[in-house]
N, C-alpha and C positions, 0 to 999 in steps of 0.2 A: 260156755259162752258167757261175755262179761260185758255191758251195757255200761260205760261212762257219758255221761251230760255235763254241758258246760254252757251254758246260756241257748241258746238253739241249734249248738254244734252237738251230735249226738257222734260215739267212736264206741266200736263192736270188736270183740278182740274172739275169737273162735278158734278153738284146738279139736285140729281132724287129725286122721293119718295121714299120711303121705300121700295113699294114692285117695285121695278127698277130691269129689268131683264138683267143684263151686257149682256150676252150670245147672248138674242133672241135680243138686240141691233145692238149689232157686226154683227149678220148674216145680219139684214134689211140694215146695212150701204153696206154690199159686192156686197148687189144688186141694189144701185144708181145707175144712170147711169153716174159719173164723180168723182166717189168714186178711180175711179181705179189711176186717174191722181191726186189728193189730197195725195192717197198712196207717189206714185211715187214723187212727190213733197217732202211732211214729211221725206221721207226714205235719201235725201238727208242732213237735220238737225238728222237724229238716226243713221249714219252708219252702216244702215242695208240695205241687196238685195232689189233691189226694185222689185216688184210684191209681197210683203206681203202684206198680210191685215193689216186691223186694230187692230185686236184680236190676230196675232201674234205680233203686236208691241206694242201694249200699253196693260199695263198687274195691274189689281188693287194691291194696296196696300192699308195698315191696318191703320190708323189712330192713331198713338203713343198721341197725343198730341194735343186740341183743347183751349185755350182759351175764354170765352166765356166775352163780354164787357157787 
C-alpha cells in the first residue's frame, strides 16, 4: 500500500491478488480496533465528516493507463 498527498487530495495505490475482495476488506478494516481513529485522522486530509469508514471514503478506480518497464 502507497499513500500519496497533495494539498487535501489524499491517492492510495494497493497491490492485491486478483481474486482480492475490496468489499470483505473494507468490512474486516471497520472492525480493528484503532481503525476508528486512523478514520478520524485521514478524514482530516479528505474533507470529509469524520466517523466514515473506509469504504465510504476511499472508492476504487479503473486503471486508464499502466506503463510496463
Amino acid at each position: 500500500m502507497e499513500l500519496y498527498i497533495l494539498g487535501t487530495r489524499l491517492f492510495m495505490i494497493v497491490e492485491t491478488p486478483l481474486d482480492f475482495d475490496w468489499d470483505t476488506a473494507m468490512a474486516r478494516l471497520a472492525t480493528l480496533p484503532r481503525q476508528a481513529e486512523w478514520e478520524d485522522y485521514m478524514a482530516e486530509f479528505q474533507l470529509v465528516k469524520q466517523g466514515l469508514s473506509s469504504a465510504e471514503k476511499w472508492q476504487l478506480m479503473e486503471r486508464m493507463f499502466y506503463l510496463y518497464e
